[in-house]
Every structure is written in structure tokens, then in C-alpha cells.
C-alpha positions as CSV (number, residue, x, y, z in Angstrom):
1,X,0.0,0.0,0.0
2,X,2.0,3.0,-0.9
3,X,1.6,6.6,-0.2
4,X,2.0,8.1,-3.4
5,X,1.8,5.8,-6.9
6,X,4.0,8.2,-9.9
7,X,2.6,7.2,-13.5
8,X,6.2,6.2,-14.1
9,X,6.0,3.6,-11.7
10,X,2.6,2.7,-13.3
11,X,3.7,2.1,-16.6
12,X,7.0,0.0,-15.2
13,X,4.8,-3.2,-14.0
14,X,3.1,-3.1,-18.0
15,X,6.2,-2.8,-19.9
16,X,7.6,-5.7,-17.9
17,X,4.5,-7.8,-18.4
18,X,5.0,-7.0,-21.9
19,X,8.4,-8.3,-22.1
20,X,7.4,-11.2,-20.5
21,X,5.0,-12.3,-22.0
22,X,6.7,-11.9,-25.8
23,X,9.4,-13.8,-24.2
24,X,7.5,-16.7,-22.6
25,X,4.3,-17.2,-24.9
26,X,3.0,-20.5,-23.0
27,X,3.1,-19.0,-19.7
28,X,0.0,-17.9,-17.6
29,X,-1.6,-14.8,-17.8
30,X,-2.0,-12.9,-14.6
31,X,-4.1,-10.0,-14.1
32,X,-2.0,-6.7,-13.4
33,X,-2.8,-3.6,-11.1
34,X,-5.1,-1.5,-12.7
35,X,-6.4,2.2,-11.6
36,X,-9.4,2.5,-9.8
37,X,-9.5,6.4,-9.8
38,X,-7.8,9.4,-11.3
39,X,-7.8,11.9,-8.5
40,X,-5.9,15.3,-9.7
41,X,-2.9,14.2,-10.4
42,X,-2.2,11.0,-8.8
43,X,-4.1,7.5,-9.2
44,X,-5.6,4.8,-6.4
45,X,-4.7,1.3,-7.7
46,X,-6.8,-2.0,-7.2
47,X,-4.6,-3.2,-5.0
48,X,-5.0,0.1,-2.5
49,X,-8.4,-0.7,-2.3
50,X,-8.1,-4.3,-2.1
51,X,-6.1,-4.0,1.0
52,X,-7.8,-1.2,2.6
53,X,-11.1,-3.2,2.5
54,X,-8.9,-6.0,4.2
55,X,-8.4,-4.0,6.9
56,X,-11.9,-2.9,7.6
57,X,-13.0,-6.0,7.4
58,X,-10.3,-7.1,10.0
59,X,-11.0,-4.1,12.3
60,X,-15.2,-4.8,11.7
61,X,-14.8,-8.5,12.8
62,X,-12.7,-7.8,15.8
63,X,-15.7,-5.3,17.2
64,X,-17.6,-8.6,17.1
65,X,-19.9,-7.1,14.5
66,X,-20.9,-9.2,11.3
67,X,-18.1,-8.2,8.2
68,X,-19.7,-7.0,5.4
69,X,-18.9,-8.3,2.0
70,X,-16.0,-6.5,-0.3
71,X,-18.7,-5.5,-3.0
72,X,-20.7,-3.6,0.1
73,X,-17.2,-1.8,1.2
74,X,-15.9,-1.4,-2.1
75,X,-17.5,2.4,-2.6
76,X,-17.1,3.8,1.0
77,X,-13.4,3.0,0.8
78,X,-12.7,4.1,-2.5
79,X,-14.4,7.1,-1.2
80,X,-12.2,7.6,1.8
81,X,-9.0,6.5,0.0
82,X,-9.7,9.7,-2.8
83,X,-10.6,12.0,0.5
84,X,-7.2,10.5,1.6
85,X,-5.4,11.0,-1.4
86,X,-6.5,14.6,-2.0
87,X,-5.1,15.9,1.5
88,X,-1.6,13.7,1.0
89,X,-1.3,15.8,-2.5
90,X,-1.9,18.9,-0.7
91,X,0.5,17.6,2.2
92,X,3.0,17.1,-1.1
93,X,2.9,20.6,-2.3
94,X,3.0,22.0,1.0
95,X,6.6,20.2,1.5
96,X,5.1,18.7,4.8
97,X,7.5,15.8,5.4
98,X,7.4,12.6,8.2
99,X,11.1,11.8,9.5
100,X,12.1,8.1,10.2
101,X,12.5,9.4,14.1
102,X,8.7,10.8,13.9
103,X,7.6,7.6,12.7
104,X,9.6,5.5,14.6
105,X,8.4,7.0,17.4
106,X,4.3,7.2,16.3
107,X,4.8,3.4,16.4
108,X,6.3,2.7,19.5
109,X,3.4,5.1,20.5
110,X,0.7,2.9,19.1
111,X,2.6,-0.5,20.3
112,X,2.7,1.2,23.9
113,X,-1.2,2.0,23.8
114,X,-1.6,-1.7,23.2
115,X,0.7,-2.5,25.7
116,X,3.0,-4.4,23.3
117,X,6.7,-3.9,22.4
118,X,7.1,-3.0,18.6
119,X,8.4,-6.3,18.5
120,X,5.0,-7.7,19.7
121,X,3.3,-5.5,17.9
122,X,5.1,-6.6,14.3
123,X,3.8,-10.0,15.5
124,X,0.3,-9.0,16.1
125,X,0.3,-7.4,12.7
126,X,1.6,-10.5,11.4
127,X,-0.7,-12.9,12.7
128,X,-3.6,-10.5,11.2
129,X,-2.3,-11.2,7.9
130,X,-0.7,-7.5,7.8
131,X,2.6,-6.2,6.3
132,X,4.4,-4.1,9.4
133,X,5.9,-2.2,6.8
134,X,1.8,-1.7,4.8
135,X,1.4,-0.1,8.7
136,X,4.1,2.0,9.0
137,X,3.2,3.3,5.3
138,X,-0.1,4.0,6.8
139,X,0.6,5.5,9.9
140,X,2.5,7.8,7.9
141,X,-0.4,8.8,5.7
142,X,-2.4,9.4,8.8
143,X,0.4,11.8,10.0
144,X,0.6,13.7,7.0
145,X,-3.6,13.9,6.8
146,X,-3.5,15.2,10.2
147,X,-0.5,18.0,9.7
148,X,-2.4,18.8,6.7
149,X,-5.6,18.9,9.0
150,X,-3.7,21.1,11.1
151,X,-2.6,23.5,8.9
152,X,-5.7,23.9,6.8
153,X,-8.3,23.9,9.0
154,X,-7.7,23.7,13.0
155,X,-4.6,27.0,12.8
156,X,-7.8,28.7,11.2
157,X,-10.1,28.7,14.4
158,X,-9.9,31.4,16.7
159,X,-12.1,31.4,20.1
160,X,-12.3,34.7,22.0
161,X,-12.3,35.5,25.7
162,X,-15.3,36.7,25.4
163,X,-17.1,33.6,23.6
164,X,-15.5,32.1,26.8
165,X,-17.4,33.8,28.7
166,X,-20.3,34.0,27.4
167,X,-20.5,30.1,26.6
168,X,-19.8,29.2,30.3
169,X,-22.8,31.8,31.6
170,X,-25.2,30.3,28.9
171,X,-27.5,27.1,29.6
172,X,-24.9,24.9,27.1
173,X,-22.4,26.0,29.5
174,X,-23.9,24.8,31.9
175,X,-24.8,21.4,30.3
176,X,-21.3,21.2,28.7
177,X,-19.9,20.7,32.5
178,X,-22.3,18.1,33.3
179,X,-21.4,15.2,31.3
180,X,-20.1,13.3,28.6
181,X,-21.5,11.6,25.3
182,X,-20.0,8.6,23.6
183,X,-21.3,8.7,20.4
184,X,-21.7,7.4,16.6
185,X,-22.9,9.3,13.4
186,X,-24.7,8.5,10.2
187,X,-24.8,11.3,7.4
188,X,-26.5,11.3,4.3
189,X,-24.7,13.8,2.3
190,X,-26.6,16.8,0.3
191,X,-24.3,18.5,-2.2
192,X,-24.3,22.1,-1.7
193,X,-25.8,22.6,-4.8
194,X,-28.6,19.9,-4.6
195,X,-31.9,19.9,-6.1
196,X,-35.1,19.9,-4.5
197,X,-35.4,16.5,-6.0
198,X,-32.3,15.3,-4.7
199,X,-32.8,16.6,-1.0
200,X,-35.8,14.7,-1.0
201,X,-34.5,11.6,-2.0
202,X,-31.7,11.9,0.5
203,X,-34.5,12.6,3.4
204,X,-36.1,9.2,2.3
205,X,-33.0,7.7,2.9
206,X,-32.3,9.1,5.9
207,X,-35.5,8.1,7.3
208,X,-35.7,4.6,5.9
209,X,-32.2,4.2,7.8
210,X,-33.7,5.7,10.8
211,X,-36.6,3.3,10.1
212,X,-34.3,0.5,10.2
213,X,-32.2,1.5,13.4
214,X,-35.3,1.6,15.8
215,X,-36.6,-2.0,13.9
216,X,-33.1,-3.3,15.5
217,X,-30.7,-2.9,12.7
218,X,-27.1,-2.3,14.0
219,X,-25.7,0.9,13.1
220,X,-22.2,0.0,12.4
221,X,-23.3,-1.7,9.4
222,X,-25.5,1.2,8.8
223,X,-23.3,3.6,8.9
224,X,-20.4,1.4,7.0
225,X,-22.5,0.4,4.3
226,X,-24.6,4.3,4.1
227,X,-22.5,7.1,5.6
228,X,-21.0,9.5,4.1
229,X,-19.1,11.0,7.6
230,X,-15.5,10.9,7.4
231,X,-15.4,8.3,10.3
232,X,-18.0,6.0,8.2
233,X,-15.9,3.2,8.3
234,X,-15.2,3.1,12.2
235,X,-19.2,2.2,12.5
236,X,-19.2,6.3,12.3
237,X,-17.8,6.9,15.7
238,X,-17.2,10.0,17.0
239,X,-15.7,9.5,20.2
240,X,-16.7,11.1,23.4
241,X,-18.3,14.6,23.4
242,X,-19.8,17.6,25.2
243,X,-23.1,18.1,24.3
244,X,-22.3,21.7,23.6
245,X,-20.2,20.4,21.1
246,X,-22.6,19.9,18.6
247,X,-24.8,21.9,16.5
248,X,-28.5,22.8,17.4
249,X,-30.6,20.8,17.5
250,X,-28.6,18.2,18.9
251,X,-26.6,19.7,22.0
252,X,-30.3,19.7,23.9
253,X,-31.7,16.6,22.3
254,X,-28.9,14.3,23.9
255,X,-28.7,15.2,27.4
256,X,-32.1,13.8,28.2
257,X,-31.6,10.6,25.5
258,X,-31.0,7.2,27.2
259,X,-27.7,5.1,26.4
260,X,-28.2,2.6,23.0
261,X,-31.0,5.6,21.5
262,X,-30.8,7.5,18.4
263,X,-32.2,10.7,17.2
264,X,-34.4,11.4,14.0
265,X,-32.7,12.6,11.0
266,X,-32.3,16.3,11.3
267,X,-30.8,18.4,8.5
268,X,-27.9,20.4,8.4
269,X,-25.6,22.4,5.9
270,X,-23.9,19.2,5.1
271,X,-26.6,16.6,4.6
272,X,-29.1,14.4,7.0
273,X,-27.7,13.3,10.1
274,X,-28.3,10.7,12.6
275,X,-26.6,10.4,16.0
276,X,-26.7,7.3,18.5
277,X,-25.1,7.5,22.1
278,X,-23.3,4.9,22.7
279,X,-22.7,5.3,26.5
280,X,-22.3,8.4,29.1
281,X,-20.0,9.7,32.0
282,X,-19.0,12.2,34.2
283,X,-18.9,15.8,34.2
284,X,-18.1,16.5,37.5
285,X,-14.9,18.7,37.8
286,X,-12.2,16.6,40.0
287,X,-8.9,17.4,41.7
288,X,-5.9,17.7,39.4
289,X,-2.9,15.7,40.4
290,X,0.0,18.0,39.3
291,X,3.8,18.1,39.1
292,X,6.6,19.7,39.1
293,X,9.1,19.0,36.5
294,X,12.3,20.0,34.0
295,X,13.7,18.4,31.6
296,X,16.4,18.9,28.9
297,X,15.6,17.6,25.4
298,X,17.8,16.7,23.0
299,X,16.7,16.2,19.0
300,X,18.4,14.1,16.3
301,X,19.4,16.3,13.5
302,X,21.7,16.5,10.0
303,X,24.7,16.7,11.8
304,X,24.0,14.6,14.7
305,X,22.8,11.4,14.4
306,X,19.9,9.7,16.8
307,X,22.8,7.4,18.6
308,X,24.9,10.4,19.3
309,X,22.0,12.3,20.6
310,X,21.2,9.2,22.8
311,X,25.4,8.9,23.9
312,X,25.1,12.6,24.4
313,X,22.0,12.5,26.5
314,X,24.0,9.9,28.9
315,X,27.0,12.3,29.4
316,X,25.0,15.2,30.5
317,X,22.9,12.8,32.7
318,X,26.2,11.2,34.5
319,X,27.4,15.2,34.4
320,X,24.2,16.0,36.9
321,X,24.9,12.4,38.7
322,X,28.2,13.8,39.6
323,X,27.0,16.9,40.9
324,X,27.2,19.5,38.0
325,X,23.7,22.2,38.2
326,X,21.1,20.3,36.1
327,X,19.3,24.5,35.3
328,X,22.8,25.2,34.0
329,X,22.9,22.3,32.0
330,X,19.3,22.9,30.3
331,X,20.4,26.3,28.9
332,X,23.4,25.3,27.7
333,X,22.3,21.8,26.0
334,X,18.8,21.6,26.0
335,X,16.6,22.3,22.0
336,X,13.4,23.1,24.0
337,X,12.8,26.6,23.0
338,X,10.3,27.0,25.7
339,X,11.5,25.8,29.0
340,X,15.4,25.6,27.8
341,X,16.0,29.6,29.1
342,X,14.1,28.9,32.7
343,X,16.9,26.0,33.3
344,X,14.4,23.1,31.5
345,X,11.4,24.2,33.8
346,X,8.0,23.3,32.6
347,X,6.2,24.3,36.2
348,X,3.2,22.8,37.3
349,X,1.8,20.2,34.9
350,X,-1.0,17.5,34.7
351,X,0.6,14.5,33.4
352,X,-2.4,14.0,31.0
353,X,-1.2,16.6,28.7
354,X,2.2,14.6,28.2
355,X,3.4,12.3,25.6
356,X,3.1,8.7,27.4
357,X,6.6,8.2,27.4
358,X,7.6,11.6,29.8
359,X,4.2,10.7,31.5
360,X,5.6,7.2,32.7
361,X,9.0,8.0,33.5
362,X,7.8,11.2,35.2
363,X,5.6,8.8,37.3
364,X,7.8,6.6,38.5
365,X,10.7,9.3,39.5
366,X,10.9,10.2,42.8
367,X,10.8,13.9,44.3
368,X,14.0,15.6,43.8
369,X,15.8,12.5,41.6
370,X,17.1,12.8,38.2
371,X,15.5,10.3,35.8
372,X,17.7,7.8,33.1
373,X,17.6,9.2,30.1
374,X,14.7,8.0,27.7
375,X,13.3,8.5,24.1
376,X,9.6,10.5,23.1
377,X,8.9,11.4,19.5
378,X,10.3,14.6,20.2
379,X,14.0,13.4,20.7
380,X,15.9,11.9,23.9
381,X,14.9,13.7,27.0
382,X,16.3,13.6,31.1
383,X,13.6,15.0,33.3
384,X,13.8,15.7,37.4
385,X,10.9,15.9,39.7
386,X,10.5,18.7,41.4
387,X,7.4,18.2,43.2
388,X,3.8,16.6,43.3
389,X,0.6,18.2,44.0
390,X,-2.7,17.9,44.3
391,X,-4.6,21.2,43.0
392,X,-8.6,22.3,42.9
393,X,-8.3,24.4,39.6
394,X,-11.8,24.2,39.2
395,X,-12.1,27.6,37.3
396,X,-8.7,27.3,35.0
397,X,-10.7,24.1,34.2
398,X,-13.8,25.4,33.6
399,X,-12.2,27.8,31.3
400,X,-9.8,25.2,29.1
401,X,-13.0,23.2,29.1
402,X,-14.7,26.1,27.7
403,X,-12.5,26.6,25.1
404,X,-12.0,22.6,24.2
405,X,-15.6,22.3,23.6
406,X,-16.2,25.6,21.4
407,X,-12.8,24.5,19.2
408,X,-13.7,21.2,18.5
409,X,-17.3,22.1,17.9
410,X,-15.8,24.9,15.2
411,X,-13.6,22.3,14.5
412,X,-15.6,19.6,13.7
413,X,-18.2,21.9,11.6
414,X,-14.8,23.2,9.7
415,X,-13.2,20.1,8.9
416,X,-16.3,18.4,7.0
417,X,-17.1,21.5,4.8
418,X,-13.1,21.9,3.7
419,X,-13.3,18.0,3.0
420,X,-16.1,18.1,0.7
421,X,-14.4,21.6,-0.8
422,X,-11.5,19.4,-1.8
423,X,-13.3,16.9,-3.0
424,X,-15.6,19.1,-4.8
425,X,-13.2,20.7,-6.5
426,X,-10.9,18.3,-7.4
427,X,-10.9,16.3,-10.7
428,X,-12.3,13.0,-10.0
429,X,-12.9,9.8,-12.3
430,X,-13.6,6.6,-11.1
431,X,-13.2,3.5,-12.7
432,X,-14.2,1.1,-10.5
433,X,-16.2,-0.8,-12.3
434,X,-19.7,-1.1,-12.0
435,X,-19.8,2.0,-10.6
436,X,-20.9,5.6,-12.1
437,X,-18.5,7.8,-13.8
438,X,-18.1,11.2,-11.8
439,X,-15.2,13.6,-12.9
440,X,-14.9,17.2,-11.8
């Protein structure tokens, strides 16, 4: 599964099978990659496809959920791999790049989140019938999407004191403290441009689906086999949200719907859309366990390679062991432009908002003791403890909360209307067959 296919590299595979076949006239034909869709100025093969809808059929059957068949799949991931394919070209031009220590270190991430070595986690990958080198290829498309995501969309979105404010003082303030929403989508896509006709049609659908759902139906197939969401093929899971999060009429709707329920189709600027909640929590503010902590970070770079970084984080770590000031040390040494003049000091900070890596050897470090050095995706880091606290900031986390919920709700709304922009205006021609012919 690559990243990017060039037409060069296209064209390679025929010429050889021409060669060969001159050459070797009694020999058996075999069926060669062919292009599914032209999307701007790159391709998605058969073989892309094939093995995405491998994979969702692997992740579907491990929910416990029956697999749909490839011909059900087929459409919504050829759908998601053009989406895909559209923001890696834009990721291209924008020179956004993914360094073999980045992506080293996203997969020791994800093996750790399993609780697996990579090692274990190659093996796991294995025994699903999956290339470790088809994941790493794919975890690197998902880092390039989400830079791109960044970029485009979420540096875009400002949120003002004042809408602050004015959201924790209102009612959805007040509910958006409350609790917690696990929940799943389906959309039924209008284009922005639709006809009356074609609205219609897609409120039929919308409420035959909804039909379905309260008849029993399970909505992961729904929503794999019907959605048009972005997170279609997860069973159209959204994750946890605030109420608050979401657009009228839904932030009321939910807080008084029971766990397993859906709502009826209600139409917004991008389509139909039906939510389920999946389960509930929370929302009462706790106590924040806190600490206090430095570090100095080292990073990997053209003139110094990852194993010198690592032999150099040792000899400022045995410097400090042998009694030289560990503040000094941090301006002189450490690349982290904001804690590296205030001798590595971060302050105060809740372990949640660190990479796992610092988080767990920041956990088990003792008060006033120097950890071993260790690695994060950011480069090779030695950290002391300072102190630990733990602190009531029920206001500072009234106000982040605040200001989580009204991002990702502008966020959310963003993201799906420049997806469909791209996708609208890029030039599109499938050749899958049996299906329709679109180009733009």
C-alpha cells in the first residue's frame, strides 16, 4: 500500500509484463494492477483498495460485529482512500515531510497503547495477515492527513475570551460541565448545490435508515454500508463529546436521551444526520494531580545522528549524577525553545497533557531524583521531579474546558465542509467498475 503511486512507476509493472510475455508465450496470464481512480494528479490502484477493505473488514470482525462483503465496502473505501489521497497531495505541495524518528516513534506510541513492544506489535500485525511495513506506510499517511488537518483547518479557528465567557454563563455552558457523550454518526450527504429532488430523495434515505435503526438494525453496518461521515468506516464513531459540542438541535436533544437511543434525522448544511449514544459519563470537575518537572531535550538532527544524541544525553545525565547544576545544564544543552531559558522548567503540569513516554517515567521518579535518560517522538529527554501536588483548579478548568468544547465544535463543523471543498473541486474519475462515472 503506498503513499503516493507516480505514473512512471505505473507504466513500469506493463512494460515488464509486456516483455514477458513476448518472451514466454505458453506462460499464464495474470491479471495486473489497474487504476481505480484518477484523482488530480495522482491514481488509487486496485490493490489500494483491495487492502484497505482487508483491513476494515479485519478491524469490523474484531468489534464482534458481522463483516460486510468486499462489494458492500468497495465504494465507501474508495471514497475515503480519494478524500485520503486529495489531502496527502496537498500535504505534497506544501513540502510537509514525516522523519524516520517521527515515525519510529508514532509506532512505539501505538505498540505502547496496546501494551506491546514493537516487536510484539510486528507479531500481532503478522498474525492478522498485515505487512508491518503496509502499517508504518499508513501510519505515515495518517500523520501527513493530520498536519495537513492542522494547517488547513484547525490553525484557522480562533475562540475569544469573550465567547469564553459568554458560553460558560449560557445554559450549554452549563450542560457542557455536566457530562459526557459517547457517540456514533450517520450522514447522508446533500451536495451544496442539490436539487429539490435530490434533497428529497436523500430525506427518504435518511428516514428509511432511521426506520431500520429503531426496527433493530445495527448501526455499524448502517453507517459502514450508508454514511458518508469521514469516520464512516469506524461504525461512524465520533468519540466522546460535550453536548455543547454539537450543532443545534442536537446539543439539547442528547442530554435527556438514554444510552443505546438515536435521534431522528435532522438536517444540516452538510446533509441528513443521525446520531446514537453509545454510552455516558462524568462531568463533575475533580482534583488535578499536578507536578513539578524539568527536563532537557535533546533532538536528532543532520549533523547529529539519533545514537549520538542518545550517547550525548548519557554524558549530561552522569554530568548532573556527579554533581554539576542540572538549570545550567538545560540552557546550555537543551533544543526546547520554551523551557530551555528557565533552566528546563516546565512548572506545574498535569501528566495528562504529556506524551506517554515523559508521562511514565515522570511517574515513576521520585521527588527531587534525576530520571535515566529515555526517548519521546520529540527526541531523547532527562527529566527531574520537582514536586507533586494535588490542585482544585476548578475555574482554569472550567475555562480550558470552555474553550476545548467551542474549538472542537468549530472544528468539527470546519473540517467536514473543507473535505467536501476538496473533494468538490478536485478532478475525480472513477473506474471502479460497476460504478458511475463522476469527474470534476
Amino acid at each position: 500500500m503506498n503513499v503516493k503511486t507516480k505514473l512512471c512507476d505505473l507504466l513500469r509493472p506493463l512494460m515488464l509484463g509486456a516483455m514477458l510475455l513476448g518472451t514466454t508465450a505458453h506462460a499464464a496470464v495474470q491479471e495486473l494492477d489497474r487504476v481505480v481512480a484518477i484523482v488530480d494528479n495522482d491514481v488509487v490502484m486496485q490493490s489500494q483498495l483491495d487492502q484497505r477493505v482487508k483491513e476494515v473488514q479485519q478491524t469490523i470482525a474484531k468489534r464482534g460485529g458481522g463483516v460486510p462483503p468486499a462489494s458492500v465496502l468497495q465504494q465507501q473505501v474508495l471514497e475515503r482512500l480519494i478524500v485520503e489521497n486529495l489531502q496527502l497531495q496537498i500535504g505534497e505541495r506544501s513540502g510537509i515531510r514525516i522523519t524516520d524518528e517521527e515515525l519510529n516513534g508514532a509506532i512505539a506510541t501505538i505498540a505502547q497503547r496496546n501494551n506491546m513492544s514493537v516487536e510484539q506489535f510486528r507479531g500481532a500485525l503478522a498474525r492478522d495477515g498485515l505487512s508491518y511495513n503496509d502499517a508504518r506506510e499508513q501510519v505515515k499517511r495518517e500523520m501527513v492527513i493530520s498536519r495537513v488537518r492542522q494547517r488547513r483547518v484547525a490553525e484557522r479557528i480562533q475562540v475569544s475570551e469573550q465567547e469564553v465567557k459568554n458560553f460558560l454563563a449560557s445554559d450549554l455552558g452549563k450542560i457542557a460541565l455536566s457530562e459526557e457523550l459517547h457517540l456514533a454518526n450517520i450522514q447522508i450527504q446533500v451536495p451544496e448545490s442539490a436539487s429539490a429532488e435530490a434533497i428529497q430523495a436523500a430525506a427518504r434515505k435518511a428516514q428509511d435508515i432511521y426506520t431500520q435503526l429503531k426496527q433493530g438494525a445495527d448501526f455499524n453496518q448502517l453507517a459502514i454500508a450508508s454514511s458518508s461521515s469521514d469516520n464512516a468506516l469506524e461504525g461512524g464513531d465520533m468519540g466522546w463529546r460535550k453536548p455543547a459540542q454539537l450543532p443545534a438541535p442536537f446539543d439539547r436533544m442528547l442530554s435527556s436521551m438514554p444510552v443505546g437511543d438515536v435521534t431522528q434525522p435532522v438536517r444540516t448544511p452538510v446533509g441528513f444526520i443521525i446520531l446514537k449514544v453509545l454510552d455516558k459519563r462524568g462531568g463533575e470537575t475533580q482534583t488535578v494531580d499536578e507536578v513539578h518537572v524539568r527536563h532537557i531535550l535533546l533532538k536528532p538532527s543532520e549533523i547529529r545522528s539519533a545514537a549520538q544524541t542518545e550517547e550525548l544525553a548519557r554524558k549530561l545525565y552522569a554530568r548532573i549524577q556527579n554533581g554539576e547544576d542540572f538549570a545550567t545544564l538545560a540552557k546550555n544543552f537543551s533544543e526546547d525553545p520554551g523551557s530551555a531559558l528557565n533552566g528546563g522548567d516546565l512548572n506545574w503540569v498535569n501528566p495528562e497533557s504529556l506524551v506517554p513516554e515523559f508521562r511514565e517515567t515522570m511517574a515513576s521518579t521520585a521527588v527531587n531524583t534525576v530520571s535515566q535518560p529515555f526517548q519521546t517522538q520529540f527526541g531523547w529527554h532527562v527529566l527531574e521531579v520537582l514536586g507533586r501536588r494535588a490542585t482544585d483548579n476548578t475555574e482554569q478548568a472550567r475555562d480550558q474546558q470552555a474553550l476545548n468544547v467551542l474549538r472542537n465544535r468549530k472544528y468539527d463543523e470546519e473540517l467536514q465542509t473543507w473535505l467536501r471543498q476538496i473533494r468538490d473541486e478536485a478532478y475525480v474519475e472513477i473506474k471502479l467498475p460497476g460504478a458511475d462515472q463522476a469527474a470534476q
